[in-house]
N, C-alpha and C positions, 0 to 999 in steps of 0.2 A: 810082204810084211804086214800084219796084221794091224791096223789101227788101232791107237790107244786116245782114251779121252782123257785130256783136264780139266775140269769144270774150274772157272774161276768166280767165286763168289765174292759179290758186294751184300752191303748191307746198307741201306738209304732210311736216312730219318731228316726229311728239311734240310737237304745238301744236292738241293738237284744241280746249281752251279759245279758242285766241286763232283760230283758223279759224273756227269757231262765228259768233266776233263780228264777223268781216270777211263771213262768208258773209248773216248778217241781214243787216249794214249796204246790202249789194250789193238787199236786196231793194228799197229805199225810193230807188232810185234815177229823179230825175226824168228817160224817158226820151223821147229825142227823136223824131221823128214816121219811120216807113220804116225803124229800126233794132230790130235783136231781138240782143234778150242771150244770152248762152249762156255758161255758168259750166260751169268744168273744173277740180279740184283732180287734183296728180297727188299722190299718196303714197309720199314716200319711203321705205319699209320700217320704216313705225314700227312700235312694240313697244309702243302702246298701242291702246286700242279705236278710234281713229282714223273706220277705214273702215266703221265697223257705228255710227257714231256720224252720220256723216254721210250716210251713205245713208236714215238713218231720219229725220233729221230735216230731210235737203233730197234726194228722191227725184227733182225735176229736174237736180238739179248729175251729172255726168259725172263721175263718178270712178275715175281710174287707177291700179291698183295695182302699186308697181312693187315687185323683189323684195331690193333692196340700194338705199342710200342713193346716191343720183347727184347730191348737189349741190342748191346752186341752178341752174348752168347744165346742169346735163343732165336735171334734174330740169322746168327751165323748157320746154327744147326737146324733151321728151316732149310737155309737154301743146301745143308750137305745132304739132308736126308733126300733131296730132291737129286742132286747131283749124282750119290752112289744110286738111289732107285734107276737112272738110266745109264749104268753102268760104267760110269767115272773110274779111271785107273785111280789118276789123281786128281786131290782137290787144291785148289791154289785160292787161298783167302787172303781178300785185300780190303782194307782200310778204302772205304771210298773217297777221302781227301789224301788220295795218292796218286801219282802218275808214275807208269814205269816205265825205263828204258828199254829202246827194241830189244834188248839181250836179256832180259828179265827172266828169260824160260831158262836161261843157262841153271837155273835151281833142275831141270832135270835129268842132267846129267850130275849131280849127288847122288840121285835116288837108283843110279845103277848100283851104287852099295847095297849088297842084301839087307846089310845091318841096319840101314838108313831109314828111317822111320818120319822124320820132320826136318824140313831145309827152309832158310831163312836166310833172306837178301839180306844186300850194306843197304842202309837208308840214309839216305841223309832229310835234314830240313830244305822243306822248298825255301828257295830264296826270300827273302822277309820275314820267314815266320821264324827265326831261331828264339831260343830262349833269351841269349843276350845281344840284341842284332846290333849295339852300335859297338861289340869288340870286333867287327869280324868287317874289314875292307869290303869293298864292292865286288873288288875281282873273286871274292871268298867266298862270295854269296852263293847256296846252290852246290856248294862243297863243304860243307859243314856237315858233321856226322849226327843222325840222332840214333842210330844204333849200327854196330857192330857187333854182335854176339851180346847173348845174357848173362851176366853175374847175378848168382843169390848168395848174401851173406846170410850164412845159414847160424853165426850167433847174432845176430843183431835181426835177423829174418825181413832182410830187404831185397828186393830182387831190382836192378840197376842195367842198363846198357852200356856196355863198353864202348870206350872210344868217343860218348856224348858231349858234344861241345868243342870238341877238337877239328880242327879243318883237317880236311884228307890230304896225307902229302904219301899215301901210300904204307900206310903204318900197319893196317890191318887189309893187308891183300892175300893174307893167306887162306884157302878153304880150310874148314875147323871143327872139332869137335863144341859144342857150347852149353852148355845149363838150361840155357829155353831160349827157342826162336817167339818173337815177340808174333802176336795175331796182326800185324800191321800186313804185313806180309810171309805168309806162312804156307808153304808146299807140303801135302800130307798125302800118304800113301793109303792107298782104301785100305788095306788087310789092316793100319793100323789101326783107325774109326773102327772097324768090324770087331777088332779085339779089346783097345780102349775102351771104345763109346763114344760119345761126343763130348762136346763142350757141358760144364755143369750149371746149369742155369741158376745156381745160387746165387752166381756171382753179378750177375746180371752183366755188369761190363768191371772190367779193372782184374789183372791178374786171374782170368778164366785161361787164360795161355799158357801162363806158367803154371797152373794145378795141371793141363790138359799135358804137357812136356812132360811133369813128374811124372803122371801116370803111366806114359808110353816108355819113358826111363824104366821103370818097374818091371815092366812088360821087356826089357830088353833093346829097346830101341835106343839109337845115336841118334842125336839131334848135331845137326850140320849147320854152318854156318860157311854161306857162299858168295864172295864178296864181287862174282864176276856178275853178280844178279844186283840190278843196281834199280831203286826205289827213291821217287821223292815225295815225304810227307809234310802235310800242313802242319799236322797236330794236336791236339785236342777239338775235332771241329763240333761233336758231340757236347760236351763238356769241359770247360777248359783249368785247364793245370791250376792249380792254388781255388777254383773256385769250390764253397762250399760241397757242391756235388763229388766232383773231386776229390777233395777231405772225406767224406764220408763212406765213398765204395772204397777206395784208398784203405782205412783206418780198419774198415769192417772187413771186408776180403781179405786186408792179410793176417789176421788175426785168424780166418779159416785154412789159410794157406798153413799158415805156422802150428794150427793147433795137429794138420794133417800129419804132415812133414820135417815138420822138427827136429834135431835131439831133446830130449827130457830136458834137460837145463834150459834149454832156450825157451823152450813151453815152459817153464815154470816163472823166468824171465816176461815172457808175454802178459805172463798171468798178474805179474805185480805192475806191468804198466798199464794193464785197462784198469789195476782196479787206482793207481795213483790218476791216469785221466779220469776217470770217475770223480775224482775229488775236485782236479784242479783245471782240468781241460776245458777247451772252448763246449758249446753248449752242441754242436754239431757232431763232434767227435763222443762227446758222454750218449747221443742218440746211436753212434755206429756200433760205441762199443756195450750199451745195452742189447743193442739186435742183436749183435753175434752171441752174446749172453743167454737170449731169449729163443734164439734158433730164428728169427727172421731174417728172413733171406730176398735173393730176388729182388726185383724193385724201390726204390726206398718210400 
């Protein structure tokens, strides 16, 4: 049987703790028979010991160093152009404040589907970090869901994880068709990159996932949801939920999302609430929704 590669790509910005513990995790994984792993962190131009931390302590892992911060989407598509140039079947992207379960590769047996195009683990919140941690018992901790498949409500133009904030009691065990598997943890097939493209670096981070699923959508592809591939995230370790930064790739991205992708009504909907945020919104939101206005993109 002829060897197939999965490249699994991190992306490091000043998270060399939470890389660490995604890079062990990656060691104890149960692999399956004709597949070789290959582990690629790109480094965003952190300003901590990072790169001299992880070369010393995983001298196999590939590590890029890049010299300005490029996001998560440019940041990702460093490390895929690297990946497919040495001949990556598949690439498996993971959020570096993730750890996964030895059974985590179970995503590659989705992609025996011809149709299968993008597969995408159950995640839950690592223990402590939920959004609301004093509902959830002790013994709940660690079982709590931050994604189960993607919803986009495509009039109100939100894109949502199912099953979020819900403890697991077995509700979403089914493997599934879904709307978009989230870049937390995301298994792609090379032929699709080759016929997509990559991630659009407009968006610099927030919702580059969900354009990147529509697009492979368009193209024909299922997007899978495989709940035997089990994922535990921190959560905003980049940028965290509610905070200004937040708001702003947030507010701006899906206003490119939606201007993409839409029905007519819903775009015409979008249209009257940049221009009502305009009038009355926080001062952070009237900057997101000028750029998208003005075509700035990218970085903020």
């Amino acid at each position: 049987m002829k060897t197939q590669t999965v490249a699994v790509v991190l992306v490091n910005w000043n998270g060399i703790v939470d890389t660490l513990r995604c890079l062990t995790s990656l060691q104890f994984l149960d692999n399956e028979k004709g597949i070789e792993i290959k582990i690629i962190v790109v480094d965003n131009a952190s300003a901590d010991a990072s790169a001299s931390v992880i070369s010393a302590k995983f001298p196999n892992v590939e590590l890029i160093l890049e010299k300005k911060n490029l996001g998560f989407a440019g940041g990702s598509n460093v490390g895929i152009r690297a990946a497919l140039s040495q001949g990556a079947r598949y690439v498996w992207l993971l959020n570096n404040d993730t750890v996964v379960h030895r059974g985590a590769l179970s995503l590659l047996r989705a992609m025996s589907d011809p149709s299968a195009g993008v597969a995408g683990s159950k995640i839950y919140f690592a223990a402590g970090h939920e959004y609301h941690r004093n509902r959830y018992r002790e013994s709940e901790r660690g079982n709590v869901i931050w994604y189960a498949g993607g919803i986009i409500d495509w009039k109100n133009m939100y894109a949502s994880h199912r099953g979020v904030d819900e403890v697991d009691h077995g509700q979403f065990d089914t493997s599934e068709e879904t709307q978009f598997i989230t870049g937390c943890s995301m298994m792609v097939k090379r032929e699709v990159f080759e016929r997509v493209g990559l991630f659009d670096e407009k968006f610099y981070m927030y919702l580059e996932d969900v354009d990147f699923c529509l697009r492979a959508v368009e193209k024909g592809y299922t997007l899978l949801y495989v709940p035997q591939s089990i994922v535990w995230h921190k959560n905003a370790g980049s940028s965290s939920v509610g905070s200004e930064l937040h708001q702003y790739y947030m507010t701006r991205n899906r206003l490119l999302v939606g201007m993409r992708y839409a029905p007519v009504r819903t775009k015409f909907a979008l249209a009257r609430e940049a221009i009502r945020f305009m009038v009355i919104g926080p001062s952070i939101g009237r900057k997101a929704v000028m750029d998208a206005v003005v075509g700035k993109w990218g970085k903020a």
